[in-house]
C-alpha positions in Angstrom: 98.4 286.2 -23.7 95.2 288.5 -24.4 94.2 290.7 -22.2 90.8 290.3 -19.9 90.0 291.9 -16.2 90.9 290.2 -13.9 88.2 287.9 -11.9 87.0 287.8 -8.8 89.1 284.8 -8.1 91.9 285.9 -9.5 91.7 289.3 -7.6 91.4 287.2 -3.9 94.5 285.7 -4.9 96.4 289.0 -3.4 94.7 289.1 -0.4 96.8 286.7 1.1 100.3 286.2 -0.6 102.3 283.8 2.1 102.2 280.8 -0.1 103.7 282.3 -3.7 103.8 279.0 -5.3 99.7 278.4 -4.9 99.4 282.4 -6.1 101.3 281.9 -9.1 100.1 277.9 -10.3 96.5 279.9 -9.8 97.8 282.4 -12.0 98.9 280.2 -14.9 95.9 278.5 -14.7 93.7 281.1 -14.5 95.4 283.2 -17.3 96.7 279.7 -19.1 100.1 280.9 -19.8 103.8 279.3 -18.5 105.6 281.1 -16.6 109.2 280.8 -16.3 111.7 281.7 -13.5 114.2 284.9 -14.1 112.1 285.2 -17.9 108.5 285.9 -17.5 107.3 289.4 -16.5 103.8 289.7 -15.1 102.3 292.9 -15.7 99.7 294.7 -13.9 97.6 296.6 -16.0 95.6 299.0 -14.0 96.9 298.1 -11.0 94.6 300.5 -9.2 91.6 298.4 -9.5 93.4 295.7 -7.3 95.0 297.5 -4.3 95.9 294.5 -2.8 98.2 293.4 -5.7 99.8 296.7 -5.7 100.4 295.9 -2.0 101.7 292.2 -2.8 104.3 293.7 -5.4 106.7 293.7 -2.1 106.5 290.5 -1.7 106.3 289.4 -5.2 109.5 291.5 -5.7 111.4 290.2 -3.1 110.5 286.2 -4.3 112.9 287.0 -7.2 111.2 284.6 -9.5 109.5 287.3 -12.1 109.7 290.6 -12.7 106.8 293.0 -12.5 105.3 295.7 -14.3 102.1 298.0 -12.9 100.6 300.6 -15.1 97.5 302.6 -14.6 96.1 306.1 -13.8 98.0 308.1 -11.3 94.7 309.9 -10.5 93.1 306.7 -9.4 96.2 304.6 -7.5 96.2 307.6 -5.5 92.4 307.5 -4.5 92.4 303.7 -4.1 95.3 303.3 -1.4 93.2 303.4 1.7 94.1 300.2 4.2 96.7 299.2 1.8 100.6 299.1 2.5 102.3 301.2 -0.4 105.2 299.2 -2.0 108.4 301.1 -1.4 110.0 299.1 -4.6 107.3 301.5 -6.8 109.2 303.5 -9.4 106.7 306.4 -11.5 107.1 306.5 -14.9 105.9 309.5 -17.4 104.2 307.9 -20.6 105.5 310.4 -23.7 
């Protein structure tokens, strides 16, 4: 899959994450990609410009379908957490 920002549309998708099956058919529409249970991995690059789908990893996480990767600046996540939840599953990693 290439690799675009993330629209509008696809960015409100996270702000309400109760129904996972309409959040990830929007996503493989959107995007235009399969995904398959227990082998895709959704990545969120530069997570910190979406605070709600850093919030929603929780959830995502706990659905068990995927597995998830977040990566942007440290500087930034930490500025842009304000009114958001932070997910406790989070783990930091130090690029080399």
């Amino acid at each position: 899959m290439s690799k675009r920002k993330a629209s509008k549309d696809v960015r409100s998708l996270f702000e309400d994450v109760s129904d996972l099956n309409y959040l990830f058919l929007q996503l493989q529409l959107q995007y235009k990609v399969d995904l398959h249970e227990r082998h895709s991995v959704i990545i969120f690059d530069e997570v910190q410009l979406c605070p709600m789908a850093r919030q929603a990893i929780k959830a995502l996480v706990a659905d068990h379908r995927y597995d998830y990767i977040e990566t942007g600046s440290l500087i930034s996540i930490k500025k842009n957490v304000k009114d958001i939840l932070i997910p406790s599953e989070e783990g930091y990693f130090e690029s080399l």
